[in-house]
N, C-alpha and C positions, 0 to 999 in steps of 0.2 A: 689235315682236314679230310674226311671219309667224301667218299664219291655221291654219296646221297645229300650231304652238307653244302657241299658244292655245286649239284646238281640245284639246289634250291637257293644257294646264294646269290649266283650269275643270274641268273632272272630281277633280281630286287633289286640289283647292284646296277644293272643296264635300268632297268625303269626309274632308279634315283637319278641319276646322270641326265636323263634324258627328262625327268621331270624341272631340275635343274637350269637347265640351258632353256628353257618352255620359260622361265622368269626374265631370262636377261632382255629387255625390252629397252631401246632406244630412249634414251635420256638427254637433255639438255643438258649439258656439264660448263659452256661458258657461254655467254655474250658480250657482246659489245656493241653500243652501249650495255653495262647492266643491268637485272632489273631494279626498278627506282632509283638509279642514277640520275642526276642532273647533270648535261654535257649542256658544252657548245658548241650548234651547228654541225650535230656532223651528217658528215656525205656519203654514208655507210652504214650498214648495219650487221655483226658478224655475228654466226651461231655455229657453236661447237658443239657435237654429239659426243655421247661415250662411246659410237660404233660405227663403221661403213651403215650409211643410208642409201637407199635404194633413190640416183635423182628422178627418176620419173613419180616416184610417190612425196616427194618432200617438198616443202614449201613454208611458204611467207605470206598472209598481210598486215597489212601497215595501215592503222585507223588515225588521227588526232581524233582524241577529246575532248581538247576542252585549247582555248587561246585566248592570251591574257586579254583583259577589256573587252572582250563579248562575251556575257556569264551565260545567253541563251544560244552558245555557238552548239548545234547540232556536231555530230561523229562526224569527220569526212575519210573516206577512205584515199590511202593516199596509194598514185597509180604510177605509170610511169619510168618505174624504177627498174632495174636489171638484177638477174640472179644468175650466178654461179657457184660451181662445186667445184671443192678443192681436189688433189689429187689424189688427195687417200680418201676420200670419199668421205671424211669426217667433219666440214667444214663446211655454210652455206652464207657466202655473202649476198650482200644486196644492198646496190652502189644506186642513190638516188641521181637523177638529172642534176639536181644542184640541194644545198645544205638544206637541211630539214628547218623550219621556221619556227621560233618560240612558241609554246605551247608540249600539251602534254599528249604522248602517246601510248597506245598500246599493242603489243607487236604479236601477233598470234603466230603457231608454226603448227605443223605436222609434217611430219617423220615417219618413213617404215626401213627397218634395218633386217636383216637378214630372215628374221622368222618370218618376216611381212606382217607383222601388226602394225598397223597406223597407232602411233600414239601422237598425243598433239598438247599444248600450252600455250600460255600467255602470260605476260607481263608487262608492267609499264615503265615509261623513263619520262623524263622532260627534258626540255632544249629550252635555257635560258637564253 
């Protein structure tokens, strides 16, 4: 390759890369519960990213919508519960005071991984 070829490839070749790495954005890759899993009762709720998460930008809440036998039950946000990060930094539980009660929920999150974009999701499960 001639030095002038080169001199103009190394420039596109770094701005590809680095445009590249600009897309890999923090993703939800497991939970548990699921979304739209039906469990029973649990006392936890795990979420797995695709990357080290920054804990001070990451997070959880926990709404019920809806409980069987009252169809006009308003959203309750549920409180009280604890979070921790795993030790690869990939991992965000969240251990309620005691088992979450029949009815359906929906679990919102936000995440910022290494480039620091907040990215954020939801989904729902039920607890028969």
């Amino acid at each position: 390759m001639s030095k002038f070829r080169l001199t103009i490839a190394a420039p596109v070749l770094v701005a590809l890369a680095f445009a590249a790495g600009a897309h890999a954005h923090t993703k939800l890759v497991s939970s548990s519960p699921s979304a739209n899993a039906t469990v029973t009762k649990p006392g936890r709720v795990v979420l797995t990213f695709n990357e080290r998460v920054i804990a001070n930008f990451t997070g959880a809440t926990l709404t019920m919508t809806s409980m069987p036998g009252m169809a006009s039950h308003k959203p309750m946000a549920i409180t009280g519960f604890t979070s921790a990060m795993s030790a690869d930094g990939k991992t965000l539980t969240l251990t309620m005071r005691r088992a979450l009660a029949a009815g359906t929920y929906q679990l919102s999150w936000h995440a910022a991984g290494t480039d620091t974009h907040r990215m954020q999701g939801a989904f729902t499960f039920a607890v028969k």
